[in-house]
C-alpha positions in Angstrom: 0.0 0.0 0.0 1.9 3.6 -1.1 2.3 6.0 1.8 0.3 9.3 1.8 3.4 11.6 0.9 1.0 14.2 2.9 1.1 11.7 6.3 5.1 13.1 7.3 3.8 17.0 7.1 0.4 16.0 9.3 2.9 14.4 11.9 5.3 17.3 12.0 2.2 19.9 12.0 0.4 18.2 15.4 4.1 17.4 16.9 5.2 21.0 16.4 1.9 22.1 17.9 2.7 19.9 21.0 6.4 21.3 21.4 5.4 24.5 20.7 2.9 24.3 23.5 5.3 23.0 26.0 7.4 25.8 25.8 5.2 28.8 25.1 4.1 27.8 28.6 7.4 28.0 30.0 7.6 31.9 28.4 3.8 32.6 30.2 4.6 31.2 33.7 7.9 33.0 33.8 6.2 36.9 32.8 3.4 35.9 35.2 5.5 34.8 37.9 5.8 38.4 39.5 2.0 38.9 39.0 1.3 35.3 41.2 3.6 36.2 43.5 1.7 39.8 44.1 -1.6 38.2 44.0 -1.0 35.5 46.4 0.9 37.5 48.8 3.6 34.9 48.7 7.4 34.5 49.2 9.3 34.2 46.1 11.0 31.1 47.8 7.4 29.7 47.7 6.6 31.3 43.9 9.7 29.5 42.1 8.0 26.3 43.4 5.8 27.3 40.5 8.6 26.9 37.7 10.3 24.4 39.7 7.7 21.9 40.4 7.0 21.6 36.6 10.6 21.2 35.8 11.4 18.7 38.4 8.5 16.6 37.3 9.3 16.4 33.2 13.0 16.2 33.7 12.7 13.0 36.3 9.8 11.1 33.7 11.5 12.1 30.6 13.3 8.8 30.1 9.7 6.3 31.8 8.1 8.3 29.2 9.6 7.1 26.2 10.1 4.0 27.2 6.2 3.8 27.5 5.5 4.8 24.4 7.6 2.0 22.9 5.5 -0.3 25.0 2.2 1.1 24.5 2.7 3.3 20.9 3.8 6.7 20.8 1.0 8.3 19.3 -1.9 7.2 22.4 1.2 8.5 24.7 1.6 11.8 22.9 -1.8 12.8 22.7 -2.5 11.3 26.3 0.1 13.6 27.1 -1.6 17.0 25.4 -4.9 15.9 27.5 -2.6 16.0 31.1 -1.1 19.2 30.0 -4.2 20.9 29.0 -5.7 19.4 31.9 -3.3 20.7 34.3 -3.2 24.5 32.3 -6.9 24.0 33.1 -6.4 23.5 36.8 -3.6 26.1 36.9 -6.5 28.8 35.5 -8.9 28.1 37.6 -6.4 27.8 40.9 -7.5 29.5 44.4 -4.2 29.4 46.0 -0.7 29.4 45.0 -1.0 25.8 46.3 -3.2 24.3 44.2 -1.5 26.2 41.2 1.7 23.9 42.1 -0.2 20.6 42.4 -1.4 21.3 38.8 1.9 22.8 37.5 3.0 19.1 38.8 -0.1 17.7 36.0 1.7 20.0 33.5 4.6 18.1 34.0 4.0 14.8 33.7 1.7 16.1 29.8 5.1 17.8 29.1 7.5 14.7 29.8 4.7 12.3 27.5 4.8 15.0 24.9 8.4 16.0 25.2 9.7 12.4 24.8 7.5 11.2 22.0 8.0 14.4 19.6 11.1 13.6 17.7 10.0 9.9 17.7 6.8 10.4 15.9 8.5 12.7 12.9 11.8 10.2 12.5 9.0 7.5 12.0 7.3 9.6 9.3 10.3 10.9 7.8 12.9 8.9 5.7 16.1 9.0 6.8 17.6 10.9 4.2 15.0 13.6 5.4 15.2 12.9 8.7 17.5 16.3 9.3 15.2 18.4 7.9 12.2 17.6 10.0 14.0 17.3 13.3 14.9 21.2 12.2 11.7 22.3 11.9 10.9 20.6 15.2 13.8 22.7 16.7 12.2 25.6 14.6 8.5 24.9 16.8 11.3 25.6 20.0 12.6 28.2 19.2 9.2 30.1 18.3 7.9 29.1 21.6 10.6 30.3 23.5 10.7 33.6 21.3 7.0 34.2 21.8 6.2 32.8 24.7 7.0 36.0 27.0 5.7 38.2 24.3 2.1 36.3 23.9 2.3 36.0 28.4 3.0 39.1 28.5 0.3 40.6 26.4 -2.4 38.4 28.0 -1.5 38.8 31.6 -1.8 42.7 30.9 -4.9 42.9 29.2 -7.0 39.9 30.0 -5.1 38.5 33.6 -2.7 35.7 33.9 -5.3 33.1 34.4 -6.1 33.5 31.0 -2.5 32.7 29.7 -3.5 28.9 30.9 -6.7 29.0 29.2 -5.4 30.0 25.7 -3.4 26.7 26.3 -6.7 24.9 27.1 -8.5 26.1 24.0 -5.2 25.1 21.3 -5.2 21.7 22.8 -8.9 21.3 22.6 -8.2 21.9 18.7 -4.9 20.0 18.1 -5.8 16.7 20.2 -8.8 15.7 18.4 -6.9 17.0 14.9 -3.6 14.8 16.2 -5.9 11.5 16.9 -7.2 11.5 13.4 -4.1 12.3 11.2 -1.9 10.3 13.3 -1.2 6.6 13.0 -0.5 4.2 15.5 3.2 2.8 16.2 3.9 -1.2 16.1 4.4 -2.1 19.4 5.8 -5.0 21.3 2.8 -6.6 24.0 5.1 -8.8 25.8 7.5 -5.6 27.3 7.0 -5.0 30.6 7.3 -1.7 32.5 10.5 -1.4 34.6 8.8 0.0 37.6 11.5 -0.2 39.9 14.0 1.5 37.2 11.7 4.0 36.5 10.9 4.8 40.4 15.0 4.9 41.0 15.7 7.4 38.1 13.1 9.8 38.8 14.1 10.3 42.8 17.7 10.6 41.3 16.8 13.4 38.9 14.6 15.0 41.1 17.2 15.0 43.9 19.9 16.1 41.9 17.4 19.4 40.5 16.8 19.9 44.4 19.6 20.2 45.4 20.7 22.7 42.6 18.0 24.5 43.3 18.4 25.0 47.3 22.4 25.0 46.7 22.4 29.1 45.4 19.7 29.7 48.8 20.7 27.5 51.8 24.3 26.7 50.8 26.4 24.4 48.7 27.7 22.6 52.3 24.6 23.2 54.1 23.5 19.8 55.4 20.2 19.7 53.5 21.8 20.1 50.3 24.6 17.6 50.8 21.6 15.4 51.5 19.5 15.8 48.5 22.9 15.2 46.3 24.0 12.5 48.5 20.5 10.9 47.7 20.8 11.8 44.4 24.3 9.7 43.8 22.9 6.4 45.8 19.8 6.3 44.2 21.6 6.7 40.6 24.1 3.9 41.1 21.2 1.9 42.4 19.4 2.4 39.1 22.9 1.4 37.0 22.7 -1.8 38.7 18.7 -2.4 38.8 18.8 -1.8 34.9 21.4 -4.3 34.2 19.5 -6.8 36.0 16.4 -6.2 34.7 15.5 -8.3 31.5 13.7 -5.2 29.9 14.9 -2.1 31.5 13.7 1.4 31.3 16.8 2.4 29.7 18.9 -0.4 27.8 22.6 0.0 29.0 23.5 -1.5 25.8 22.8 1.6 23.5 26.0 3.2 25.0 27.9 0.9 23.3 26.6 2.2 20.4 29.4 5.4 19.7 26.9 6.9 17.6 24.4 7.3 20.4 26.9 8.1 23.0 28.7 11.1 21.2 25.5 12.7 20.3 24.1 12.3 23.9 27.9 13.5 25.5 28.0 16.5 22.9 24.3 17.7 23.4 24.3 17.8 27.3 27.7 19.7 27.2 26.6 22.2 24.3 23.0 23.1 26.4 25.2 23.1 29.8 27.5 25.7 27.9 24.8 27.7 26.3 22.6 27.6 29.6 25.2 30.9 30.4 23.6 33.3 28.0 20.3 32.4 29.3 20.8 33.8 32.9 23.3 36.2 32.5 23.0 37.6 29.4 19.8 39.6 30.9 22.0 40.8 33.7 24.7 42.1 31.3 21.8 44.1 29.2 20.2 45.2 32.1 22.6 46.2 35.1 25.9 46.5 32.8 24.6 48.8 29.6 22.1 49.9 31.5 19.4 48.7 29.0 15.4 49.2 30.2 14.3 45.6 30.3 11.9 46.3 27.0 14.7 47.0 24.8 16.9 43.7 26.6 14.0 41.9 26.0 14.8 42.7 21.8 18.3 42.1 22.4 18.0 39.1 23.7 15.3 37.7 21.3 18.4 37.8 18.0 19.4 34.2 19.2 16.4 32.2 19.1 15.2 34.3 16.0 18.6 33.2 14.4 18.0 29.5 15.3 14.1 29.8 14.4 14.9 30.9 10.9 17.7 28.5 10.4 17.1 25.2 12.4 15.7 23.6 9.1 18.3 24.9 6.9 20.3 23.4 9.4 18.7 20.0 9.0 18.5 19.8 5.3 22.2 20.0 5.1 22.6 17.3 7.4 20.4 15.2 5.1 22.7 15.7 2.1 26.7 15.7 4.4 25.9 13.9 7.2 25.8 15.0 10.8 29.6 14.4 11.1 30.5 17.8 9.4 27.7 19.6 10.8 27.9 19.3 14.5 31.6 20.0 14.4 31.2 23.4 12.6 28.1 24.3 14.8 29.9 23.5 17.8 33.3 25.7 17.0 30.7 28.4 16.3 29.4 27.9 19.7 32.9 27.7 21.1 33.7 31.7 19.5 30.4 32.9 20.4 30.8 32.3 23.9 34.7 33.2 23.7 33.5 36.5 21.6 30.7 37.2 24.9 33.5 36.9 27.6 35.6 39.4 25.7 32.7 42.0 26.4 33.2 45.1 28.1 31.3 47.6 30.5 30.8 50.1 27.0 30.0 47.4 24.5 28.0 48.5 21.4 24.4 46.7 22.0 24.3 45.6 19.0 27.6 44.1 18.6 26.5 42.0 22.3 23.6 40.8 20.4 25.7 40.1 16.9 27.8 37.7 19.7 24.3 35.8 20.6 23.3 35.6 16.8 26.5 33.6 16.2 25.3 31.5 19.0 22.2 31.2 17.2 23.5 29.8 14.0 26.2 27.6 15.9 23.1 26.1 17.8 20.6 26.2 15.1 23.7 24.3 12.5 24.0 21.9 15.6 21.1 21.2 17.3 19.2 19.0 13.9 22.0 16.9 12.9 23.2 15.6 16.0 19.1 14.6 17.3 19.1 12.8 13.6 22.3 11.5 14.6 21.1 10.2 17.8 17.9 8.8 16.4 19.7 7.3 13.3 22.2 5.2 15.7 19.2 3.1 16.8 16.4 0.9 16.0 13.2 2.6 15.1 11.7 0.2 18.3 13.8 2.7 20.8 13.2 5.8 19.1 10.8 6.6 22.1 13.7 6.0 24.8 15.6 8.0 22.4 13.3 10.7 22.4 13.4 10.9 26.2 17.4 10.8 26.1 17.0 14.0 23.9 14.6 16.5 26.2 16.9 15.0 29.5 20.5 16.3 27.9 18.3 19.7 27.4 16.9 19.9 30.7 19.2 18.4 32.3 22.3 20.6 30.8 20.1 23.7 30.9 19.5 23.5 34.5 23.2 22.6 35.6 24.5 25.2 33.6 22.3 27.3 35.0 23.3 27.0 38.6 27.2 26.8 37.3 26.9 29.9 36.1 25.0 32.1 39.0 27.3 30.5 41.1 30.7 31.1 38.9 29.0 35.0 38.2 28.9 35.4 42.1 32.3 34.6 42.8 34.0 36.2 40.0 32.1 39.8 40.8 32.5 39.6 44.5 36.1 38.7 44.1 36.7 41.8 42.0 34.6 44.2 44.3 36.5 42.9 47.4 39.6 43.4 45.8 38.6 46.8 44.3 38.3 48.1 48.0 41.2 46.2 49.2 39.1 43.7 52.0 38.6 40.3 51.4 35.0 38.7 50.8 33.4 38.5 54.0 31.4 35.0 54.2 27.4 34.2 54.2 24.9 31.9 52.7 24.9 32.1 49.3 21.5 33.9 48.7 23.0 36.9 50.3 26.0 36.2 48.6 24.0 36.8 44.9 22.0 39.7 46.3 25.7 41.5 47.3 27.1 40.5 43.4 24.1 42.5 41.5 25.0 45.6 43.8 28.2 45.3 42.8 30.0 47.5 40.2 29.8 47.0 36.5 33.6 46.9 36.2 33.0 44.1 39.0 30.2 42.6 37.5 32.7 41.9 34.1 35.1 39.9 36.0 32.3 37.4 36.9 30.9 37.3 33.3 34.3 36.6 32.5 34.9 34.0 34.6 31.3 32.7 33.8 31.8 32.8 29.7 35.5 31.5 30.2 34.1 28.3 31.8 30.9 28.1 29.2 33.3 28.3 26.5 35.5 25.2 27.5 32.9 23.1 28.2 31.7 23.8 24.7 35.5 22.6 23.3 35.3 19.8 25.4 31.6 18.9 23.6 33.6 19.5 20.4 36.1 17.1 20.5 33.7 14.8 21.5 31.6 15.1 18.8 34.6 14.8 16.5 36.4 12.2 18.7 33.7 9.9 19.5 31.0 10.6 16.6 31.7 7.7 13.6 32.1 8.9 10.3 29.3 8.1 7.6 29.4 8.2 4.2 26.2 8.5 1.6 26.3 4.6 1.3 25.1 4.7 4.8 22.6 7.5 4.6 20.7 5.8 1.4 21.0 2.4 3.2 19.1 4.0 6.0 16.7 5.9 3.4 16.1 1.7 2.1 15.7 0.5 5.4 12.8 2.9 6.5 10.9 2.6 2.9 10.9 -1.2 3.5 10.2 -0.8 6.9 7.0 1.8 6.0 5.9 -0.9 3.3 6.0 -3.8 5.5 
């Protein structure tokens, strides 16, 4: 029976909507955080649970996630997935108390991780592999436009119509898209006899969530404070506990045998250390507009937008070369633009041109954007199509996961760099504290101070980012077009069968 040649742009239509979703809600919660906070006369200790719930939650099901979908099919998990979310955007709408709005930012979550982990693995099954590139750029394309409009659209509703009604526009595009998804999309073979590796599963999320705890009260209680040596100790025993449940385990939640697999493991080891290299120019870059240049937070706001416009506009591009050269070439020239954008940002000075600091984050842009497509098709194409849902979870997890340590890395490196430089500019050495009061001393500090931490912060960004280069050119195997049309053969046979 011939394929509908239309079937691969009806997948990537209702999984773009999905991603898209997933992070334009990230954009809303974060301009409406400041609004809750007001409205339920709460602490902003209390308020970040808000963010932090929701990111605790998809980062630790990620990897269960996908490996339910390959048990169950990926297209009932997906959509399942929208439901939760929409459900939980419901909830979060409708929530009396700042409470309740965690308990259903927790809902969110677990929609994000079904929807978040099955994505990619729905468009490399439509896709031949010799297009394969090209989709997984458009899918980075639907990321990129959510994280470029997501504060713009939360900002505009929570002004005009209240935050509340930044969940509800959720509510209403998933009450479209679900019923759309569940007629254009088809279902996935799956395997009846797998098993669900409860115990696996169980061990991996407390070690995620542990580990994000702990990063999380690290910058406000202390790195040696005895809660947060807890939650990383817990986070370490729980982790090698899962390395030797899954090898017991006759179907695991994550085969141990795919790391074998040098394709697989170099395109996991690059991603996490290109997003824990990039996370800098998330957190900081704001600080540098804002408290360096001296920028009102509308026109940072513009600056800051040039690097996910650059990878919007070029994330497909991005993908359709990879088709044609192979992944090889392309993450190693994406990666050494990473490395001089984030060399070019610690070269920055207190009287930098704007728009020369945000030419530095559009060459991040097209280093992430030339990147980013080929090494997800390179991590999909290392696998069987039956894994491409554990694959799938592998892919949001070196995101989340490398976002959220980099992150922390890089308040914490900031800190120290710009407090070092103050105490030194008044000849006194940096009087101790917790390290909450420690970040509220650096962003009084001076902006000649300040540059010494963004310094420090963008030195260390940009060697992680050689290290992910050499081992994406180290580690990655080479391929040749033989292999790329002998994948192409593969899925058309596999499509007809």
């Amino acid at each position: 029976m011939t394929d509908d040649p239309s079937y691969k742009w009806k997948v990537l239509l209702v999984t773009g909507s999905g991603i898209y979703m997933s992070t334009l809600s990230n954009g809303i919660v974060n301009v409406a955080l400041p609004v809750l906070t007001r409205e339920f006369d709460a602490s902003l200790v209390l308020a970040q649970w808000v963010v932090l719930s929701y990111i605790l939650c998809i980062t630790g099901l990620l990897l269960p996630a996908g490996r339910l979908a390959d048990m169950v099919g990926r297209k009932e998990v997906f959509l399942g997935g929208f439901v939760v979310f929409a459900a939980g955007a419901a909830l979060c709408g409708l929530a009396p108390s700042l409470h309740w709005l965690i308990a259903a930012r927790v809902l969110q979550g677990i929609g994000g991780a079904l929807v978040q982990a099955n994505s990619g693995a729905l468009v490399t099954q439509a896709f031949p592999a010799t297009e394969r590139g090209r989709a997984l750029g458009m899918i980075g394309s639907s990321v990129s436009t959510g994280l470029l409009s997501g504060p713009m659209i939360g900002g505009l509703v929570t002004a005009y119509w209240g935050w509340r009604w930044a969940f509800f526009v959720i509510v209403l595009v998933s009450a479209i898209v679900t019923p759309a998804g569940w007629r254009l999309l088809r279902r996935s073979q799956v395997n009846p006899n797998q098993r669900f590796d409860v115990a696996g599963a169980g061990l991996f999320i407390v070690a995620v969530g542990s580990l994000m705890l702990g990063l999380n009260q690290g910058p406000l209680s202390g790195w040696t404070a005895p809660m947060t040596l807890a939650l990383f100790g817990l986070s370490v025993a729980s982790m090698v506990a899962f390395i030797v449940a899954e090898r017991r385990v006759a179907q695991p939640t994550v085969d141990l045998q795919l790391f074998k697999n040098r394709g697989f493991s170099a395109a996991v080891g690059a991603g996490f250390l290109s997003f824990l290299a990039i996370s800098n120019t998330v957190l900081l870059m704001p600080f540098y507009f804002q408290y360096v240049l001296r920028l009102p937070p509308d026109q940072a706001g513009v600056l800051l937008a040039a690097q996910p416009l650059t990878m919007m506009l070029l994330s497909p591009v991005s993908g359709w070369l990879s088709d044609h050269v192979g992944p090889r070439l392309m993450t190693a020239v994406g990666l050494t633009l990473e490395v001089l954008g984030l060399g070019s940002l610690a070269l920055m000075s207190v009287d930098e041109n704007p728009l020369w600091a945000a030419a530095r984050l559009m060459v991040m842009g097209v280093g992430l954007a030339v990147f980013n497509s080929p090494n997800s098709s390179a991590m999909y194409g290392a696998v069987p199509q039956s894994r491409h849902g554990l694959v799938g979870g592998f892919q949001a997890l070196t995101r989340n996961l490398g976002q959220s340590i980099g992150q922390t890395t890089a308040g914490v490196l900031w800190s120290v760099g710009t407090l070092a430089a103050a105490s030194m500019a008044v000849g006194v050495t940096a009087a101790g504290g917790t390290a909450a009061a420690s970040a509220t001393q650096a962003t009084q500090a001076s902006p000649e101070a300040m540059m010494a931490g963004f310094r420090l912060a963008f030195g260390w960004a940009t060697a992680v980012a050689v290290a992910a280069l050499l081992v994406s050119l180290i580690a990655r195997p080479r391929e040749d077009r033989a292999t790329l049309e002998a994948g192409a053969q593969l899925n058309r046979l596999g499509r007809s069968a």
